[in-house]
C-alpha positions in Angstrom: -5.9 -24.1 9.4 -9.7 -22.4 10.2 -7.9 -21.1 13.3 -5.4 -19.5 11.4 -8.0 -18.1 8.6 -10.8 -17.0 11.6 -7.8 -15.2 12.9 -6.9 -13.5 9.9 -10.5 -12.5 9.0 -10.9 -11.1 12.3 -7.5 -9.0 11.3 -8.4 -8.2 8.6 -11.6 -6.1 9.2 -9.7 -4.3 12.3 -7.4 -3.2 9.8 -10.0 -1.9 7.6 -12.1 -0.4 10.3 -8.7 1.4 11.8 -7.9 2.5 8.0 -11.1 4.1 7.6 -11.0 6.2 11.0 -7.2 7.0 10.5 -6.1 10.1 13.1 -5.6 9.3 16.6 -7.5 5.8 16.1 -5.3 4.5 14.2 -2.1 6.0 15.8 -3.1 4.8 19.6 -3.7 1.2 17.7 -0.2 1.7 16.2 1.6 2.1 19.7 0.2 -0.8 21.4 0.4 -2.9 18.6 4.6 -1.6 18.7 4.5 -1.2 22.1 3.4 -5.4 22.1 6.2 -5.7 19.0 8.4 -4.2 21.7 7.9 -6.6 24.2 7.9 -9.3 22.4 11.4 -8.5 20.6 12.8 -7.6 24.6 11.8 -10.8 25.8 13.1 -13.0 22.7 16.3 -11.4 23.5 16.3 -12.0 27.7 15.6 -15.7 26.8 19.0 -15.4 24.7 20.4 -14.1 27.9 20.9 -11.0 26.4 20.6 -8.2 28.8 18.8 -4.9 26.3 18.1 -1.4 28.2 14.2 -2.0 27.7 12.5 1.4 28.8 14.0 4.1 26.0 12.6 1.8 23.2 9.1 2.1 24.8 9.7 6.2 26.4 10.9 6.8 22.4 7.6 5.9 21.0 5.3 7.3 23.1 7.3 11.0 23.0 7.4 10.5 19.1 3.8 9.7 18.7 2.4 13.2 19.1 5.8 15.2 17.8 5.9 13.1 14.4 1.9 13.7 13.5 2.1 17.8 14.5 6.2 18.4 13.9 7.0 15.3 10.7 10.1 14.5 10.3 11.8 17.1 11.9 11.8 14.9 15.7 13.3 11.5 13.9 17.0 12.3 14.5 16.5 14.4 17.8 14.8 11.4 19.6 16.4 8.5 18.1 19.6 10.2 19.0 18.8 11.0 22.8 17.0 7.5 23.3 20.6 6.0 21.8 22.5 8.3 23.9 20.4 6.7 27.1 21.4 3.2 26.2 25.3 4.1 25.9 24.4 6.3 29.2 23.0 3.3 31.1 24.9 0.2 29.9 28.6 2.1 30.6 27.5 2.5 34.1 26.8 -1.3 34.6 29.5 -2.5 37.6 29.1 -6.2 35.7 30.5 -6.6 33.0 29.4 -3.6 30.2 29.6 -4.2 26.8 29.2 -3.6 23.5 26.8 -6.4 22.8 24.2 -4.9 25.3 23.9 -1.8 23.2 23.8 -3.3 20.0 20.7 -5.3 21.4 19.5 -2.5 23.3 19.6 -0.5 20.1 18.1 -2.8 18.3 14.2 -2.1 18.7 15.1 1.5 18.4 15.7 0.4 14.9 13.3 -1.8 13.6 10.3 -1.0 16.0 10.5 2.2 17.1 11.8 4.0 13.7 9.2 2.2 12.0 6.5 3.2 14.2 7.7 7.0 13.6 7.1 6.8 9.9 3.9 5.6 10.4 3.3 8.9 12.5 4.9 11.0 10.3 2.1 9.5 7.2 -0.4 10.5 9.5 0.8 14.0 9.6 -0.3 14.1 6.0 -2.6 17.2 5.6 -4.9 15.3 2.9 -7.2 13.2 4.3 -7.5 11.2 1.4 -4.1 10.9 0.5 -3.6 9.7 4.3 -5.7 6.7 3.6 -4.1 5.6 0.5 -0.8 5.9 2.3 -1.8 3.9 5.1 -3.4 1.5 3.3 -0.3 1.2 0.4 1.8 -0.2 4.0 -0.5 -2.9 4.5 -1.3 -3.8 0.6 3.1 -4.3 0.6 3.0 -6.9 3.1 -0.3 -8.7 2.5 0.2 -8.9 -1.4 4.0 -10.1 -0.5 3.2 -12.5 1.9 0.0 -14.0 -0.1 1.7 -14.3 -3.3 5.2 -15.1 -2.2 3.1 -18.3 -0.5 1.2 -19.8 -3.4 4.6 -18.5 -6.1 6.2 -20.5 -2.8 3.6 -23.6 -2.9 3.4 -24.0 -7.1 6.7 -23.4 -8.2 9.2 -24.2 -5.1 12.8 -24.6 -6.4 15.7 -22.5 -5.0 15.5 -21.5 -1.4 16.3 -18.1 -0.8 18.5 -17.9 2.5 17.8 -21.1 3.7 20.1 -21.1 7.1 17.7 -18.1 8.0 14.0 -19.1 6.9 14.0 -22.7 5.3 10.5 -22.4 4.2 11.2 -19.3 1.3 12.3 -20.0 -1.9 13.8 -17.4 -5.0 10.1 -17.9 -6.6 8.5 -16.9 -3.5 10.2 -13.8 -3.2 9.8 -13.0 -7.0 6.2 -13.7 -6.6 5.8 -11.9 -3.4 7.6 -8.7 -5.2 4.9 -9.4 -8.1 2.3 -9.3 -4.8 3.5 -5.8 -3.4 3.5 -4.1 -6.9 0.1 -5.4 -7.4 -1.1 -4.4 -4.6 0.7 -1.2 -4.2 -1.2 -0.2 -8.2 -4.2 -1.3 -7.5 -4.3 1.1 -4.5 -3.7 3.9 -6.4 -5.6 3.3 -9.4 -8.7 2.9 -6.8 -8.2 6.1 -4.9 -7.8 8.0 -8.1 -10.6 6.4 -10.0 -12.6 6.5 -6.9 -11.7 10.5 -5.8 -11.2 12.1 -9.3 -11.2 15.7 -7.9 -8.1 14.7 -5.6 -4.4 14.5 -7.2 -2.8 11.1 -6.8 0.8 10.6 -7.9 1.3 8.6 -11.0 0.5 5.1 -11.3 4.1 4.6 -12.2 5.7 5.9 -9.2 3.0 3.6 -7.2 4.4 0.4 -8.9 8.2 1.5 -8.0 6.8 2.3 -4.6 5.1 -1.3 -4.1 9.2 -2.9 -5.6 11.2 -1.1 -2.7 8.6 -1.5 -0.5 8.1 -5.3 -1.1 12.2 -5.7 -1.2 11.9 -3.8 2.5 8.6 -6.2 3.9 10.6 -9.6 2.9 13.7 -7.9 4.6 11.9 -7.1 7.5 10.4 -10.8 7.8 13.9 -12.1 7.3 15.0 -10.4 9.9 12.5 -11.4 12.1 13.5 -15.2 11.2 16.6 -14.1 12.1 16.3 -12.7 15.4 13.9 -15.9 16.4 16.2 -18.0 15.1 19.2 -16.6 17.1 17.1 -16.6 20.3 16.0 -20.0 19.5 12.4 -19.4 19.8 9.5 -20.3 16.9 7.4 -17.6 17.1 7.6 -14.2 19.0 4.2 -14.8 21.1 0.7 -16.9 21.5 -1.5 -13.0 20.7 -3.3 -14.5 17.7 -4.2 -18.6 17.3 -2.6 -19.9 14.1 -0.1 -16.7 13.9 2.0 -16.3 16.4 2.6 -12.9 18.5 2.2 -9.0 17.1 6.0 -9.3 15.8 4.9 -11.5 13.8 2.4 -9.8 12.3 4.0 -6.6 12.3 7.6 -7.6 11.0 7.0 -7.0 7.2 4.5 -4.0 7.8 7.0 -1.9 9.7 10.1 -2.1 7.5 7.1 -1.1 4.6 6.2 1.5 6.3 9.4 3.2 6.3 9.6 2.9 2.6 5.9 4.2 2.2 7.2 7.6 4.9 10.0 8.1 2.0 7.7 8.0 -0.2 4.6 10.3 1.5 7.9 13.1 1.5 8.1 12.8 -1.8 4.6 13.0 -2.7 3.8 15.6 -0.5 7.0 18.0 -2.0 5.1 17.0 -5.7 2.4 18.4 -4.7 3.3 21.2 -3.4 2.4 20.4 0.4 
């Protein structure tokens, strides 16, 4: 247990120190921290004896990186599509055996890693610096208010387990608590950048709360999933990259489907106010 809390201290003030310098800092942090999600998923899926086309997944990201912070959303569909098309290209021209099951799971961190990753780009192409931040910062405030209340709601209440073949550990009251978590979170974000930058026009408080619902409903999808993918490749954890917490996957399963939610949401903003 002090492993796992020195580890998430650690975290913690990485984050912050990454949130604070945003740009380019933050977005080559983002791609090896996807490009390690990347691997990790890839391997998880070779132990199943799976056989995924690895390298469009990895060439998808790094193109997207620089087109999705100067071009938004406009690249999404262009390079999702090609990097799909490779995959179909590559597996059809297997002499053993091709089939459909290696380009689901070739397809798959396309998907959930690399579409992810994108949207996390494509806030960073916001043009207000400040808006940026609380952005950013809303993605992680999802995940870690989901995953810290959803724990103790978890712990104090137990009851009903919420898709127990998956993840046997999570219970209806978790979740419920973990949604309570992300709203929280997701307010108290804004209230703080608005009371703390009162020349700068924030969205309403309102829309912040619904923001922090379908965002928390995305993060306890995407750490579902995650069970679910481990549990299919019969493995416990992803990696060894942080003592007490397994590999980046790990770490990064709730955050990334967040972040796509967040994305939706900086388009909105962004066409509110005008930019």
């Amino acid at each position: 247990m002090r492993q796992r809390i020195i580890t998430a201290i650690l975290m913690i003030v990485a984050l912050v120190a990454l949130l604070v310098l945003g740009g380019w800092y933050f977005a080559v942090a983002a791609i090896i921290a996807i490009i390690l999600c990347i691997y990790e998923e890839n391997k998880a899926l070779l132990h199943r004896k799976h056989r995924p086309v690895i390298w469009p997944s990895y060439a998808a990201l790094l193109i997207s990186a620089p087109l999705m912070i100067y071009f938004s959303a406009t690249v999404i569909i262009p390079v999702l599509t090609i990097a799909i098309f490779c995959v179909l290209l590559q597996v059809m021209q297997r002499d053993d055996d091709p089939n459909l099951t290696d380009v689901m799971v070739s397809t798959l961190p396309l998907l959930t890693l690399v579409l992810p990753g994108m949207s996390l780009f494509g806030i960073l192409d916001t043009p207000l610096r400040s808006m940026q931040a609380m952005l950013l910062t809303m993605v992680f405030a999802i995940a870690i208010g989901g995953d810290t209340f959803a724990l103790f709601a978890g712990t104090w209440i137990g009851g009903k387990k919420l898709c127990p073949r998956i993840s046997p550990k999570k219970t209806v009251a978790g979740a419920v608590g973990g949604l309570a978590g992300s709203m929280l979170l997701t307010w108290l974000t804004g209230y703080l950048f608005s009371y703390y930058i009162p020349t700068q026009v924030f969205p309403p408080l309102w829309a912040n709360l619904l923001v922090g619902f379908l965002g928390g409903v995305a993060a306890q999808m995407g750490d579902l999933f995650a069970s679910l993918v481990k549990r299919h490749c019969g493995i416990k954890d992803f990696g060894t990259l942080f003592p007490g917490h397994g590999g980046m996957l790990d770490r990064m399963d709730s955050i990334l489907f967040s972040a796509i939610i967040v994305y939706s949401y900086r388009v909105l903003v962004m066409s509110y106010l005008g930019g």
